[in-house]
N, C-alpha and C positions, 0 to 999 in steps of 0.2 A: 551479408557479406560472405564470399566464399574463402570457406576454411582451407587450410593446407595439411595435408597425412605426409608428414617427412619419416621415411623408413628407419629404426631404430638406430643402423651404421648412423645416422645424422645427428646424436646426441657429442662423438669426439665433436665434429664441429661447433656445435653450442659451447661444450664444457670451453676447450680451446680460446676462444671468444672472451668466454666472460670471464674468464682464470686472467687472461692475461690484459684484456681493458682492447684488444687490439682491433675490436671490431672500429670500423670506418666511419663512423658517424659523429667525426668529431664538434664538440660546438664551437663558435665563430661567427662570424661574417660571412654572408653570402649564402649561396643558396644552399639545399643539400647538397643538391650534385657539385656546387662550385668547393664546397667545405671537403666534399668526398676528392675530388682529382688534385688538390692543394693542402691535404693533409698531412706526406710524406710519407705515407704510406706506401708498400710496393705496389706495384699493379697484381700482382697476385693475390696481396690479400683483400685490397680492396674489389678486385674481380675485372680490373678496367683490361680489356682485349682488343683495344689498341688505341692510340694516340696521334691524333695529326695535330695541323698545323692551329685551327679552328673550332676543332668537337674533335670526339673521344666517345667512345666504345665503351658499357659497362655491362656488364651480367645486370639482370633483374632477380634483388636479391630476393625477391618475392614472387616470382615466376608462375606464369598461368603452365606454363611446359617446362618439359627440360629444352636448352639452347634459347632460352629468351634471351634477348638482348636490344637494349637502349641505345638510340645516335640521338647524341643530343651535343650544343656548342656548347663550348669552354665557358662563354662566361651566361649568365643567368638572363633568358631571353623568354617571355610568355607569349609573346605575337608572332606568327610566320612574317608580319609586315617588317617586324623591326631587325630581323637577320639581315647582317651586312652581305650585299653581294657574296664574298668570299667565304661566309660561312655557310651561305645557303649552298652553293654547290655542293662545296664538301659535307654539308650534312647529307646531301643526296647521296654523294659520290660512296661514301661509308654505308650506307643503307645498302647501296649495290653490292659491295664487298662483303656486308654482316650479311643476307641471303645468297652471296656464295658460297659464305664460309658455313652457315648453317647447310646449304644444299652439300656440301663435299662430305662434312663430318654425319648429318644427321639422314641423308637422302629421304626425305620428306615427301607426302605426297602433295603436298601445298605449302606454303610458306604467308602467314598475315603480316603484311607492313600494314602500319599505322599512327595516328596522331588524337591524342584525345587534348581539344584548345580550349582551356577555362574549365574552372570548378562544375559549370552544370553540363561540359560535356564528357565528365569523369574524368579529367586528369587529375590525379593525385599530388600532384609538383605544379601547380599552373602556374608558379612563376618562372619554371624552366622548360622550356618543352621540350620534350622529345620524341624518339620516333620507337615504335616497338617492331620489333622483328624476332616471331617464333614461330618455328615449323610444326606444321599441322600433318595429321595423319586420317586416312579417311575412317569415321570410325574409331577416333580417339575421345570421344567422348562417351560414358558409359557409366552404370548403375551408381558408383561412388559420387563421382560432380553430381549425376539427377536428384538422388534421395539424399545422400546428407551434405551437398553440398562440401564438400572437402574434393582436393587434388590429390594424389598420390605421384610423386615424385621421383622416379627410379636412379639420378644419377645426381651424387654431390656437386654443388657449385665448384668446387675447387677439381673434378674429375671433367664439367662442362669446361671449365675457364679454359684448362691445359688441351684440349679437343680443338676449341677454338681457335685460338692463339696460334696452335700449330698449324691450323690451316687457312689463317686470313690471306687471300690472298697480297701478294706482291712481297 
């Protein structure tokens, strides 16, 4: 598994977190992501970067980059078959929007959409799917991911969130 190097600024975040209990994972009913958008939580602290009708927008609090981000529907779906009509658009439709809004904030030189469906094709969540959207650079891979497998992290979740936000469109 590949490790994460969060830059030492990223320990306020931790302390912050566990001092106060307010991290987003609360238990319940439902899925993660269903327990995460129905927690009460702000959208800022739980990282959600925007909200329709059907699915919602989240930071990937475990991010292969900085600007990753998850479109996945509101309520708890494992099959592309089983998406109602109107969620499936608008799962696309947010897809399009989260690679605008990573292309304005991050100007990337590529951008990965993707879907990983069921445990053996690595989703992590395969009772909810969703879609990942993180901008790639050419060249952004280097000696740290190769040899010791860790990412190094350059920009707080909560520095990504407010980027984004401010520039989804519509």
């Amino acid at each position: 598994m590949l490790d994460r190097l969060w830059a030492g600024w990223r320990s306020d975040y931790v302390s912050a977190h566990a001092e106060t209990g307010s991290a987003p994972l609360p238990d319940g009913e439902g899925s993660l992501f269903e327990r995460i958008l129905n927690a009460g939580y702000s959208d800022r602290e739980t990282y959600i970067v925007h909200r329709g009708s059907d699915c919602f927008v989240i930071l990937n609090r475990f991010p292969y980059g900085t600007g990753h981000m998850l479109v996945l529907p509101n309520r708890a779906v494992g099959e592309l078959g089983s998406l109602k009509p109107d969620e499936s658009a608008e799962l696309w439709q947010l897809t399009q929007q989260a690679v605008a809004a990573i292309e304005a904030v991050y100007r990337p030189d590529g951008v990965n959409v993707g879907m990983n469906l069921g445990r053996a094709a690595g989703a992590g969540v395969p009772d909810h799917l969703h879609m990942h959207c993180m901008p790639r650079w050419a060249g952004d891979t280097n000696f740290t991911t190769t040899i010791a497998e860790i990412r190094v992290l350059p920009e707080p979740l909560d520095v990504t969130w407010t980027k984004l936000t401010d520039a989804w469109p519509g």
